[in-house]
C-alpha positions in Angstrom: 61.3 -31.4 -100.3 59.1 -32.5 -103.3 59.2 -28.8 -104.7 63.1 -28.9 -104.7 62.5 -32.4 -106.6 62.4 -32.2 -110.9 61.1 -35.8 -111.1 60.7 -35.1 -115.0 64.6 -34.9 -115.5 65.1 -37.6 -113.5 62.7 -40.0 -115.5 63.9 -38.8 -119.2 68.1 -38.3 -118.0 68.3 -41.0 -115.9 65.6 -43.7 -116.3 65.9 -42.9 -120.0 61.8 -42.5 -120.1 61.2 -46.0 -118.7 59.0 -44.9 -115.9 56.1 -42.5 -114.9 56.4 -39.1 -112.9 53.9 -39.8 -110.0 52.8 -37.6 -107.0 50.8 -40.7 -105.3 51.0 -44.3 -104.2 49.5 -46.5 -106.9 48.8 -46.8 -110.3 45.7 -45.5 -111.4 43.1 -48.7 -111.5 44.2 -49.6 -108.1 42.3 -49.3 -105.1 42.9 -46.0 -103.5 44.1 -43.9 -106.6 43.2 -40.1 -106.3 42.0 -38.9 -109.6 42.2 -35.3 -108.6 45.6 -35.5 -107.1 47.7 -32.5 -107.6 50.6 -33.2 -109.9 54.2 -32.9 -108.2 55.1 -29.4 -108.6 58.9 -28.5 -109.4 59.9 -24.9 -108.0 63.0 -24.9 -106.4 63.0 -21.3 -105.5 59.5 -21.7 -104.0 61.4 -24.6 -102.0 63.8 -22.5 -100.9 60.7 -19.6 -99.7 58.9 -22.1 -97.3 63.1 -23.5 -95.9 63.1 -19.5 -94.7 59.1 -19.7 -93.7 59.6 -22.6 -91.6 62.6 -21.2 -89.4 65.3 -22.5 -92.1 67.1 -19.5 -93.9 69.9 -21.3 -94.3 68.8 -24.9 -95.0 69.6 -27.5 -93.0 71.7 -31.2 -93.0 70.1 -34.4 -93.3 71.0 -37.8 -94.6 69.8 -39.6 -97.2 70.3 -43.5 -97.1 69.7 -45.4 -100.7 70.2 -48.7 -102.2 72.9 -49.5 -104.9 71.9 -52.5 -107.3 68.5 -53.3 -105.4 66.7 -51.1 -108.4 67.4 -49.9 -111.7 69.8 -46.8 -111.8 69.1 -46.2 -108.1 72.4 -44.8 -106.9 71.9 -42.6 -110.2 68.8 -41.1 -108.9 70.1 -41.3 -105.7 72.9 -38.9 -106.4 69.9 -36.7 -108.3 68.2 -36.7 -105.3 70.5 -35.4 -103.5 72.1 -32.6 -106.1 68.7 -31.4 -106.5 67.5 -31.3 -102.7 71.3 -29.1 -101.7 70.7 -26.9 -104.4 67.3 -25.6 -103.0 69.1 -25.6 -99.6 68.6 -28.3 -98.0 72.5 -30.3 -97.8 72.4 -33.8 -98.3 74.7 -36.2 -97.3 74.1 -39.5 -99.0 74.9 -43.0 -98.3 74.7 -45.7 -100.2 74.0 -49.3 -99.4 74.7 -52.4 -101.1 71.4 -53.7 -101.6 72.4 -57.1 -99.0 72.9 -54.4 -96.2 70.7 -51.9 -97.0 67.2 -53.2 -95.2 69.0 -53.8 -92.6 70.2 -50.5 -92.4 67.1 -48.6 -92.4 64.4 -51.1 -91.5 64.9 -49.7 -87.9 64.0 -46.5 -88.1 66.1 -44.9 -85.9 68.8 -43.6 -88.3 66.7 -39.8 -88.4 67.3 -39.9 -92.4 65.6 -39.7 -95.8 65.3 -42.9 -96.9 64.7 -43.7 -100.8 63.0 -46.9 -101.4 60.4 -48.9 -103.7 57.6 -50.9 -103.4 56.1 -53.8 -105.7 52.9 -52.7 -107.2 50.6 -53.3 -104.2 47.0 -54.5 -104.3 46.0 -51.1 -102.7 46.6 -48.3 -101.0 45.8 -50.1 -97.8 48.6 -52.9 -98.2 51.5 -50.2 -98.8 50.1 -47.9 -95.8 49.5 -49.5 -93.7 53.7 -51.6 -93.8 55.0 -48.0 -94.7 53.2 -45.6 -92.8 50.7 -46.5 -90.0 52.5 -45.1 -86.9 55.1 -47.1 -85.4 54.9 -49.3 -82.4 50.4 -48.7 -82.3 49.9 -52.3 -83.4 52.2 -55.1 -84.0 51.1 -56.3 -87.0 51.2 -52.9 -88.8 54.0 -50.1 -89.1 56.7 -52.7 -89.2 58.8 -50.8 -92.0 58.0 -47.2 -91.2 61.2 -46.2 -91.3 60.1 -42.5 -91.2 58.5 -42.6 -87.8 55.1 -40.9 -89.9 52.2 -41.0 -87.2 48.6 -39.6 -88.0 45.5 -41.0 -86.1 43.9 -40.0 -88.8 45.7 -41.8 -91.4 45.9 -45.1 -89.0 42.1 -45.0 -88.5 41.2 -44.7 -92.5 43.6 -48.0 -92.9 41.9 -49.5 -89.8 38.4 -48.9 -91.4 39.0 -50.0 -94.4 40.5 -53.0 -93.1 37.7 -53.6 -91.3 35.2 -53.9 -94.2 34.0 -55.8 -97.1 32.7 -53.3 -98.9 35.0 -53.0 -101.9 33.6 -49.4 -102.6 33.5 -47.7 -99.1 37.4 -49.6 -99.3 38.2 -47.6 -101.9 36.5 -44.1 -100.8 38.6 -45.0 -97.5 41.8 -45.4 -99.0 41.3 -42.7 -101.5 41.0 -40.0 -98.2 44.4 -41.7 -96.7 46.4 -41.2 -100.3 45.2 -37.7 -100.2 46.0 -37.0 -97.1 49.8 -39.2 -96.8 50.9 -36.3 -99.9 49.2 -33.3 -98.3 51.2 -34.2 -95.0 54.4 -35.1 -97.6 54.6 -38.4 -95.1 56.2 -40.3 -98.6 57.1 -38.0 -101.7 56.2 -39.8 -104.3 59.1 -40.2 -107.2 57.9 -42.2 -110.3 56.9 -45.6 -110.9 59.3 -48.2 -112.6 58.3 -49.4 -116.3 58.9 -53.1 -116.5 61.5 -54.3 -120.2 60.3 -57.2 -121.8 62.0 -59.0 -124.3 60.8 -62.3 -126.5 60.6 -63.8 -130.1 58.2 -63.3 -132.2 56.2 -67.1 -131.4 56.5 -66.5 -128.1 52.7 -65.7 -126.8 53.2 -63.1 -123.6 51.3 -60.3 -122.3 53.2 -58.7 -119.1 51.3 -58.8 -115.9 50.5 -55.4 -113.9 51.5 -56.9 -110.9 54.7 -57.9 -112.6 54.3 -62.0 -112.0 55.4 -64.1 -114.9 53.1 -67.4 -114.9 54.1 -69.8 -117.3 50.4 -71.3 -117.7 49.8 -67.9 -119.1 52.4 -68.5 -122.1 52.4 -70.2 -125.0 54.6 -70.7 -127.9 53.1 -71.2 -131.4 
């Protein structure tokens, strides 16, 4: 799946260079950043090797459920997605969701799909893992939108930990292991992250926020 994906093209053709070909989580800076990640590596044919290598000569049929109008260009990248995934075998059928029904739609997780989605910039890798990807139905308060159905002690017992201490570093060393370990298992493929547009006049004092709030206490017009 994330060899038969050219997230390059997608971020120059379609998102018109406003965002950043990732193959993790977060940001680097934020907690749980890998700094020796491997880099998403396109090779469709080598895609197409490890279909037939896993029992799948002839590809197999899955859907793909996306928003339309929740992010920008989504059903664009959407319909990339899916043109780049069939032509390494594997057929997509896409459907795309009004962004009013589309949560709705997937936040069961019992639709047996690919499902594209996004995520505001999160503190850490701990508050996106462990909504998006801590097994299902283990503890109520966690899991809630893994609409995958991705289960890994492992990975659930890295969040727990670092949950459980106040130790920013041994946090971080934590999370790092569960980042790693979330691509090697290809439990999310990582596409790119969004670049936020800012327009304003020239006496307008504004520096944009990494965690995209806009405070007006932080503005000033001279």
């Amino acid at each position: 799946l994330s060899m038969a994906i050219n997230r390059d093209s997608i971020v120059k053709m379609i998102m018109n260079g406003n965002a950043y070909a990732t193959n993790q989580m977060v940001l680097k800076g934020r907690r749980g950043y890998v700094e020796d990640m491997p880099e998403a590596k396109y090779d469709p044919e080598e895609a197409k090797k490890l279909l037939t290598e896993a029992g799948y000569p002839d590809g197999f049929k899955v859907y793909l459920d996306a928003p339309n109008g929740r992010y920008p260009n989504d059903g664009q990248v959407a319909q990339a997605l899916a043109s780049q995934l069939t032509k390494a075998g594997i057929l997509v059928e896409l459907r795309l969701h009004p962004k009013s029904t589309f949560f709705d739609f997937v936040r069961p997780g019992d639709k047996s799909s690919l499902v594209m989605t996004g995520w505001s910039e999160p503190i850490d890798v701990g508050e996106m893992g462990s909504v998006l990807f801590y097994t299902r139905g283990k503890n109520p308060a966690k899991g809630g939108s893994n609409r995958g159905h991705y289960a890994n002690a492992e990975f659930d017992g890295l969040i727990d930990e670092g949950d459980g201490t106040a130790d920013p570093d041994k946090r971080r060393v934590l999370l790092e292991k569960a980042a790693r370990l979330i691509v090697e298992d290809v439990g999310i493929v990582p596409l790119y992250f969004q670049q936020d547009l800012y327009g304003k006049k020239s006496n307008v004092v504004f520096e944009p926020r990494v965690d995209k709030s806009i405070l007006a206490y932080e503005m000033d017009v001279q």
